[in-house]
Each structure stands twice: as structure tokens, then as C-alpha cells.
C-alpha positions as CSV (number, residue, x, y, z in Angstrom):
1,X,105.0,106.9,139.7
2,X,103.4,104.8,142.4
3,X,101.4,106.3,144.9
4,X,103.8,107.3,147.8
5,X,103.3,106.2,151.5
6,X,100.7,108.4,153.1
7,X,102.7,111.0,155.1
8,X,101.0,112.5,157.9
9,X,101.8,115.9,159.2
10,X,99.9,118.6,161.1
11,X,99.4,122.9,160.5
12,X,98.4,125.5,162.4
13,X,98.9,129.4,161.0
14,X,98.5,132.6,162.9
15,X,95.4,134.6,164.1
16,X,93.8,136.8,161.2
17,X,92.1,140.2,162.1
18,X,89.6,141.3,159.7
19,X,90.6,145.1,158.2
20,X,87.3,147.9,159.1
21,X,86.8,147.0,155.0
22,X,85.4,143.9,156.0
23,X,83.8,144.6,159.4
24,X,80.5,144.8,157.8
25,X,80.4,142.0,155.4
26,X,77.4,139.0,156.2
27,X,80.4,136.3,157.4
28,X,80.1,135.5,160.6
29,X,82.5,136.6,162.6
30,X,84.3,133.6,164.6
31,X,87.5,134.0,165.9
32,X,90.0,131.6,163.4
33,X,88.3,133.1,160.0
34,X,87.5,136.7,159.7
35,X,87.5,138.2,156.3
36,X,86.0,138.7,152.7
37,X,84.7,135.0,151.4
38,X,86.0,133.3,148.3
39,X,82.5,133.3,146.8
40,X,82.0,137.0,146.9
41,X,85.4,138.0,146.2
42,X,86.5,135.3,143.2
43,X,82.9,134.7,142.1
44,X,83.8,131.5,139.7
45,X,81.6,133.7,136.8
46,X,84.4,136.0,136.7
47,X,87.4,134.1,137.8
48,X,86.8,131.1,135.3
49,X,89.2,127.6,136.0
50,X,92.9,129.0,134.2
51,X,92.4,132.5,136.2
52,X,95.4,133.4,138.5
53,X,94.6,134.8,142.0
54,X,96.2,137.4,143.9
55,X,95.3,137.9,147.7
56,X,97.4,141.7,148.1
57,X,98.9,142.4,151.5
58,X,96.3,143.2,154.4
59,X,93.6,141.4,152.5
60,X,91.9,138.7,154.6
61,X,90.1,136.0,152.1
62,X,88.0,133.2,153.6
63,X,87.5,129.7,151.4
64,X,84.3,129.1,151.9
65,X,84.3,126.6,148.7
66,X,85.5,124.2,146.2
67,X,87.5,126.5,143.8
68,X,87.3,126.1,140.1
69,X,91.1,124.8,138.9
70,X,93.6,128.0,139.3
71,X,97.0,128.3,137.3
72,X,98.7,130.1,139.9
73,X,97.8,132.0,143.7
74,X,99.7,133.9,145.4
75,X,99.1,134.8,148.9
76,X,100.1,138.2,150.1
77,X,97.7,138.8,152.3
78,X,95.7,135.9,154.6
79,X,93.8,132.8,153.3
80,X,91.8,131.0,156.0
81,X,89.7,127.7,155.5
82,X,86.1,128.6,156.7
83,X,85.0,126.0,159.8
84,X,80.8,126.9,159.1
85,X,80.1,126.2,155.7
86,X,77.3,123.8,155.5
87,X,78.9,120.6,153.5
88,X,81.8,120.7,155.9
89,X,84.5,120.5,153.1
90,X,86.0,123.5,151.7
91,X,88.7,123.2,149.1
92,X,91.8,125.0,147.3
93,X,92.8,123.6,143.7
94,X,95.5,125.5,142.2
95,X,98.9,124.4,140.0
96,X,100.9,125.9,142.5
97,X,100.7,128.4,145.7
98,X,103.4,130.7,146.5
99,X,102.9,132.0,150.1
100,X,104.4,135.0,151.4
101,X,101.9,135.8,153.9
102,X,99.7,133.7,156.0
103,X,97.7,129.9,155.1
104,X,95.7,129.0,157.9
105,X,93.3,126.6,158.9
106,X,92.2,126.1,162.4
107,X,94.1,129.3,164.5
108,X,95.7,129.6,168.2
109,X,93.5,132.0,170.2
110,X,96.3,133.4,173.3
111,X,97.5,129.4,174.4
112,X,93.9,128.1,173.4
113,X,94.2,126.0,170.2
114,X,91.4,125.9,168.0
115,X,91.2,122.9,166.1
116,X,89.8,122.7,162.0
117,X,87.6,119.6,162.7
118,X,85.6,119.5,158.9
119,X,87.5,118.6,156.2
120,X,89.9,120.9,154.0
121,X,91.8,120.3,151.0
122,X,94.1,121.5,149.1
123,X,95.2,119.8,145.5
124,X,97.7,120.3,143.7
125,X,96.2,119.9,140.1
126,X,97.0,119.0,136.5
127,X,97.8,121.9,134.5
128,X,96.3,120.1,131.1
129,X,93.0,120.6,133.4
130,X,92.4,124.3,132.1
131,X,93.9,126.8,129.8
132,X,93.9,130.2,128.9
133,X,95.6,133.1,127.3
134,X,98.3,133.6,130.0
135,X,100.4,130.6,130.1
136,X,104.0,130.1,130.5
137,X,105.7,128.8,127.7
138,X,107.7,126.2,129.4
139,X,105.1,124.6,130.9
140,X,100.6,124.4,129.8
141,X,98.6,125.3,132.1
142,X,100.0,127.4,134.5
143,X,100.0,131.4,134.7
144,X,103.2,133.1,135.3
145,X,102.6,137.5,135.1
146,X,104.9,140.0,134.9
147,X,104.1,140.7,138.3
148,X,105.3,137.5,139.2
149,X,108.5,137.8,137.2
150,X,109.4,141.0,139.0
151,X,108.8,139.5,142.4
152,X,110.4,136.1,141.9
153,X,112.4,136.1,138.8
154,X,115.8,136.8,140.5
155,X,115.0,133.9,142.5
156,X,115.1,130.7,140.8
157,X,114.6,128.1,142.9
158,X,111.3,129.6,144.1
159,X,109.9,129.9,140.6
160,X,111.5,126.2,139.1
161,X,109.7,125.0,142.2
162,X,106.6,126.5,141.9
163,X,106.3,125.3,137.9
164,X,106.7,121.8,139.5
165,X,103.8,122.3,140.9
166,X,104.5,123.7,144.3
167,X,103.2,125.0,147.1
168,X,105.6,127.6,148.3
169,X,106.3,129.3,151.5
170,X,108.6,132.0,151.3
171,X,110.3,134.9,153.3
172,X,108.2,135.6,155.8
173,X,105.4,133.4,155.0
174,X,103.2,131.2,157.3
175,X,102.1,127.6,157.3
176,X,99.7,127.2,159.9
177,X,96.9,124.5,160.2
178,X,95.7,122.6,163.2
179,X,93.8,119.3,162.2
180,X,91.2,117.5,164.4
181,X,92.7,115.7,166.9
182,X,92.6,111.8,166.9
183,X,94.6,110.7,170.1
184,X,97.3,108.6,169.0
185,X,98.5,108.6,165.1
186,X,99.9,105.2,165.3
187,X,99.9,102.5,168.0
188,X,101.2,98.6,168.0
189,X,98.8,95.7,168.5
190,X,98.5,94.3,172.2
191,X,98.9,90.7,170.8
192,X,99.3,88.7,167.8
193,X,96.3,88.0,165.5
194,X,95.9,85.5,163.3
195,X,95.1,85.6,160.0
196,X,90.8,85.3,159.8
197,X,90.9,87.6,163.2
198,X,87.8,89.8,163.3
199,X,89.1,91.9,166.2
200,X,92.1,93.3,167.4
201,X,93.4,94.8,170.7
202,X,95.5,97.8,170.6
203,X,98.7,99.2,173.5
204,X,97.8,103.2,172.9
205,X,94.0,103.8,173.4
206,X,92.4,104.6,170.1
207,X,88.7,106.5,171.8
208,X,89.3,108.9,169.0
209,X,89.0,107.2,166.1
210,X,86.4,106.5,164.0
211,X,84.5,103.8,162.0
212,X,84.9,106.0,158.8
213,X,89.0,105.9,159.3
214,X,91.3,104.6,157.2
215,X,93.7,102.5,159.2
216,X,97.3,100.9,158.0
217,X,97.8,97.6,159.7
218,X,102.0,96.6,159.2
219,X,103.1,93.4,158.2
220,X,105.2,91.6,160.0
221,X,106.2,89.0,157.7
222,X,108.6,89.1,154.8
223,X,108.1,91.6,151.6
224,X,108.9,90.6,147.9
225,X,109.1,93.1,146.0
226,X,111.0,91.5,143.2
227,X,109.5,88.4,142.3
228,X,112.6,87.7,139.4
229,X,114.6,87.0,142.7
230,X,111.8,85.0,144.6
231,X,110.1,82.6,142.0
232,X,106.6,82.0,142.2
233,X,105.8,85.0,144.3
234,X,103.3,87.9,142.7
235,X,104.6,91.1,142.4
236,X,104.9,93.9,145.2
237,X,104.0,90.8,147.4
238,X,103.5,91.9,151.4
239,X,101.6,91.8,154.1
240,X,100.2,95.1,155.1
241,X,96.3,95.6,155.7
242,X,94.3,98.5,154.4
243,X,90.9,98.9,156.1
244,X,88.2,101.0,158.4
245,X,86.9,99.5,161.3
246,X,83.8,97.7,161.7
247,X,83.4,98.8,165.1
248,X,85.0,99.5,168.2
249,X,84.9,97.5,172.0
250,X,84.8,98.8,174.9
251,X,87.6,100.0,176.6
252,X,89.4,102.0,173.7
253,X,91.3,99.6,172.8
254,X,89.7,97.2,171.1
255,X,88.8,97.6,167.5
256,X,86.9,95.3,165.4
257,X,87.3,94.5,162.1
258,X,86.3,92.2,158.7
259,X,88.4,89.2,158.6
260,X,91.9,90.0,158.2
261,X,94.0,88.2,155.2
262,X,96.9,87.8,156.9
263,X,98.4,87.4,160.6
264,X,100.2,90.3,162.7
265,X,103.2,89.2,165.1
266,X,102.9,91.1,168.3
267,X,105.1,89.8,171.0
268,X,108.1,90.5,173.6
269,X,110.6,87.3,172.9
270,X,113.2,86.7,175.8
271,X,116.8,85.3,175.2
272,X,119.1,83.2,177.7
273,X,122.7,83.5,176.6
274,X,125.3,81.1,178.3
275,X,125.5,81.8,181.8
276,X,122.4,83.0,182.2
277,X,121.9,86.0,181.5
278,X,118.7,87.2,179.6
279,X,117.6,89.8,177.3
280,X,114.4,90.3,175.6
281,X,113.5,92.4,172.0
282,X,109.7,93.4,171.6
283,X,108.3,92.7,168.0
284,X,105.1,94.2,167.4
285,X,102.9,95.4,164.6
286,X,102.5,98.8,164.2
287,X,98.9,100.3,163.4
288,X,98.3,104.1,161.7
289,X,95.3,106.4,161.4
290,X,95.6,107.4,157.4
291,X,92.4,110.1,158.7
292,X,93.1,113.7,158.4
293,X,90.7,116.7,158.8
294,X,92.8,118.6,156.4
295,X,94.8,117.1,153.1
296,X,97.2,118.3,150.7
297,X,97.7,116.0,147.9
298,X,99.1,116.0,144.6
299,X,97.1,115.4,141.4
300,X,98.4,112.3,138.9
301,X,98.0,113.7,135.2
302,X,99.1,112.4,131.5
303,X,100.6,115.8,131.0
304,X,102.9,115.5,134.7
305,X,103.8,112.0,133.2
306,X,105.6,113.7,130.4
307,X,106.1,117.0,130.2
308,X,109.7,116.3,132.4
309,X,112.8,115.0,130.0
310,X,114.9,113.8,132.0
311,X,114.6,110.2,130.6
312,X,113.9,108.2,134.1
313,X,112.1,110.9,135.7
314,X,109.2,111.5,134.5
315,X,106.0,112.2,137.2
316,X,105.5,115.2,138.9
317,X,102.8,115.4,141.2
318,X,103.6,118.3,143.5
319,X,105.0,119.3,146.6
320,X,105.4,121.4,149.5
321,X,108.7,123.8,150.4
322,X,109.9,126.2,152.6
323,X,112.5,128.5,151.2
324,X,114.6,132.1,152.7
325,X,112.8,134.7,150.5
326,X,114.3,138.3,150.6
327,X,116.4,137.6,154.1
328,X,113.9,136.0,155.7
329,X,112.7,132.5,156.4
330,X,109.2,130.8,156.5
331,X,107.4,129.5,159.5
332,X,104.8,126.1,159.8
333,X,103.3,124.6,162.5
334,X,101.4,121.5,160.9
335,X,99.9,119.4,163.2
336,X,97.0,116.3,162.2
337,X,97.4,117.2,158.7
338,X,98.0,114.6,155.5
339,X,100.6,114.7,152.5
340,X,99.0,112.0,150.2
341,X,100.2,111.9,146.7
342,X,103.7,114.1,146.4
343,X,106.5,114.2,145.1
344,X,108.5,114.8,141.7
345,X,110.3,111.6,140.6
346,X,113.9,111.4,140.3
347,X,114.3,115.0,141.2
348,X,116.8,116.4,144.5
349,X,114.5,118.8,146.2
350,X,110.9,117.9,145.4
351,X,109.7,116.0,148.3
352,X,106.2,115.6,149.5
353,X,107.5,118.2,152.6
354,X,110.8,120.1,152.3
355,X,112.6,123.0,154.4
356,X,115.0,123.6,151.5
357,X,118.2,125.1,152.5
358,X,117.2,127.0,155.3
359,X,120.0,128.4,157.6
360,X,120.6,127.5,161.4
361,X,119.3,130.0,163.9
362,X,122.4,132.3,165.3
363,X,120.2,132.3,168.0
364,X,116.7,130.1,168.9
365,X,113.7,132.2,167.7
366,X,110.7,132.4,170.1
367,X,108.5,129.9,170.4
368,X,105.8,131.7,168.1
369,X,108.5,131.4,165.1
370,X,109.3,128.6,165.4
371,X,108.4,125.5,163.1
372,X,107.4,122.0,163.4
373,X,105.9,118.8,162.1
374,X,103.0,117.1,164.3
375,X,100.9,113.7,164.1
């Protein structure tokens, strides 16, 4: 399966107290993670990669690391990304997630949003990564207990989805992470450039972005994807531009840049009709910020290339539902997040991001339960 289009989407997950258990352990205390770390609480000696997690209810866990590959978490309790730790990049790799409590990074403090500005990850990972004595028999690699039969057993699509490498938010489970802020997502070029340009002037001001970004220039021209119908054309021809900047003007909107291969179209053309009269259609080319503090990605694998049998569906590389779990319904509020990666081939219901089958409100919740999908 081909790499999907970056999707970019934002979290943000509810304020964690710490319990009196963990008032006196040596993590600072700062207001979006409070708790017991990762390190000290799933040292990697004793929770080797193939181990499944279990974070029980009122249990407040803080990743303060890169985890050693998990065959299965479940999240009862609360599991915050730490902000302090030294490399600035803390992340979560597990086959699946299922979340019926809270997954947090960055928190709201009252209306004061505190934003996760180092980098967080979580990955989705290959199951013929790790293996152990507690595996599923349907599928390597990933840990299924009794204790997770009992809880989830009667509910199919929760478990089907989680073998598919998901990560799961269920009942009353949150979804919560805010991601450093960049301005403006996407924006359109000023004017055209031609192909050669070296710099480039932008409509939304782009101060926020960063020579370290990955930016996603559109094309503007014609695609081929099918070269049998367009001889003499390579394959998956087009016209779009992947790139960081070289550096940025003054002004904030003016970014500069190696030579571009092609030209971008960026124009308002007017039309007379008969009579007179005029109308006009702006054309321009669209430019993204790929950059996210926090990432959620799938992981390609031989094993997710063939362990389906469905003939033309084959690759399953994870993804991310909401889904009604004893009467009640999930919450996220992603904002400045990225999906890279996700996805199950050929499959209803395994999208990078799904809210699967959830009902309509009878009535609107309030504001704090209520879900959305930011930047």
C-alpha cells in the first residue's frame, strides 16, 4: 500500500490529578502531567518488547520514554506525554491501544490551553516485531488476556478493530492532545512562480514556521497517473513539491527555498461574457505545513502485507476509531496533531481517523464533551 496523504489533525485530553500514591514520587510536578513515570512503573527489564500493559482505573502514568514494542495497552486509568524530559521526544509503540480512560498530551488548565510543543509519538507497530508466550491465535504478535476477552469479547467491532492494529477509544474514553501551534496549516501562494524560483511569497503569514518543516507545495498543472492512457509520460507523473525552507524574508510571508522543479499558478483570472458583464475565478496554489509536535503513524511490515486474505486487500497499517462502549460514547479534541501512515486497505471502517457509528446527540453535550478535529 502506498503511503497515504499526510493527514493532519490536532488532540487535546483532560486535566490529570495525581492520586496521594503519587504525591511524593521525584516527577516534577507541572500542571498537564502528574503521575507515576513510565520508567519507574514499566521498567523495560521487567516489561520486555511482547509484554501487554494495563494502566487500572485512577492510575496516572507519565511517558517519560521511548517504550520497547507492546502487544497490546489498555488504558483505564490516565496516560500523559511528559513535556521535561531532556531529548524532547517521548514515544508510545504498541500493536494496538484501547482507551477507555484518558490519552493526553498537552492539557487545558480552566480556559488556558497548554500546548505539547516537543515532539510525541505514537506507532502503531508490526506485530512480527516481538513475540511471546501470550499471543492470539489469529493474529502473531499481539496479546489478547482473558481479561481482555471478558471486557471486550461481547463486543466485536472493538476487538476486530483493535487486532487491525488500532488505536481505540471507547465508552467513555478521552482523546485529548494539543500540538504546538504553527499559525496557519495551509496557505496559497501570493503569485505565480516559475519553475527555477528560489523564493516564494505567501497570502496567510507563515511567522510560525520553521526552517526544519516539511512543507507540501500543490501542483497546479495536470496529473498522470496512468501512463498506459498518456504515452510517454513516467508513472505517478505530477507536479507537487516536497521540501523545508531554506529560509524565511521578512515580513512573514516570504519563504525562501532551493530551486523549485516545477512552476505554481497563482492568479485571479477575470471573464467578460457578451454584454458585458464580468466574473472572475481565483486559481491558486495551495501550500501545507506537514510539521506536527505530536504524530501517530502506522508501521509498514511484511507480516501486515500478508497476514489479511482477502485477495486485493492486503496492508494493514493501523488506525484510529472512536466507538459507543457500554452506553456511552468517546470524546477527542485533536488539534496540531499528524496521521501519517494509516489505514487498512480495501477494508470499510479502517481509516487513518474514524468516529465509527456513533449516534446523534438527543441533545448538544456541553462544550467540554464535545469532539473535534483541528489544524
Amino acid at each position: 500500500m502506498k503511503r497515504l496523504p499526510t493527514l493532519v489533525f490536532i488532540l487535546s485530553l483532560a486535566l490529570c490529578l495525581a492520586t496521594e500514591a503519587f504525591a511524593q514520587l521525584p516527577h516534577s510536578p507541572t500542571p498537564c502531567h502528574v503521575g507515576e513515570l513510565w520508567t519507574t512503573k514499566y521498567p523495560a527489564s521487567t516489561f520486555p518488547a511482547g509484554s501487554f500493559i494495563h494502566i487500572p482505573q485512577g492510575q496516572t502514568i507519565v511517558l517519560n520514554t521511548t517504550t520497547v514494542p507492546l502487544a497490546g495497552l489498555l488504558v483505564e486509568g490516565t496516560l500523559v506525554f511528559d513535556h521535561t524530559v531532556p531529548s524532547g521526544t517521548v514515544h508510545l509503540r504498541t500493536a494496538y491501544a484501547i482507551v477507555t480512560g484518558t490519552l493526553q498530551a498537552g492539557c487545558m488548565l480552566g480556559s488556558t490551553m497548554v500546548r505539547f510543543t516537543k515532539n510525541a509519538k505514537i506507532t502503531l507497530v508490526s506485530p512480527e516485531a516481538y513475540s511471546g508466550p501470550m499471543l492470539f491465535h489469529a493474529t502473531a504478535g499481539v496479546s489478547w488476556l482473558p481479561e481482555m476477552e471478558t471486557l471486550f469479547g461481547s463486543h466485536p467491532h472493538i476487538k476486530e478493530a483493535a487486532f487491525d492494529r488500532g488505536l481505540i477509544i471507547a465508552g467513555s474514553g478521552r482523546f485529548e492532545v494539543y500540538g504546538a501551534h504553527k499559525g496557519v496549516s495551509w496557505t496559497t501562494l501570493a503569485a505565480t512562480v516559475p519553475a527555477a524560483a528560489t523564493s516564494l511569497t505567501t497570502d496567510g503569514a507563515i511567522d510560525a514556521w520553521k526552517d526544519t518543516d516539511e512543507l507540501l507545495l500543490a501542483s497546479t498543472d495536470f496529473e498522470y497517473p496512468d501512463p498506459q492512457h498518456l504515452a510517454g509520460r513516467e508513472p505517478d507523473y505530477g507536479q507537487d513539491e516536497l521540501f523545508s525552507p531554506v529560509g524565511f524574508g521578512a515580513g512573514g510571508h516570504t519563504i525562501l527555498v532551493s530551486p523549485l522543479t516545477h512552476g505554481h499558478y497563482a492568479a485571479t483570472e477575470v471573464f467578460t461574457f457578451p454584454g458585458g458583464a464580468q466574473d472572475s475565478i481565483t486559481m491558486k496554489a495551495e501550500l501545507a505545513n506537514l510539521t506536527r509536535s505530536v504524530v501517530i503513524q502506522g508501521e509498514a511490515s511484511a507480516y501486515s502485507s500478508q497476514h489479511r486474505t482477502g485477495g486485493f486487500g492486503t496492508e494493514d497499517l493501523g488506525h484510529v476509531a472512536l466507538m459507543e462502549y457500554s452506553g456511552a460514547r468517546p470524546t477527542c479534541k485533536v488539534e496540531w496533531a499528524e496521521f501519517r501512515d494509516l489505514g487498512v486497505e480495501a477494508k470499510l471502517g479502517r481509516y487513518p481517523f474514524h468516529f465509527h457509528e456513533l449516534p446523534n446527540y438527543a441533545t448538544p453535550p456541553a462544550e467540554a464533551d464535545m469532539s473535534y478535529l483541528k489544524n
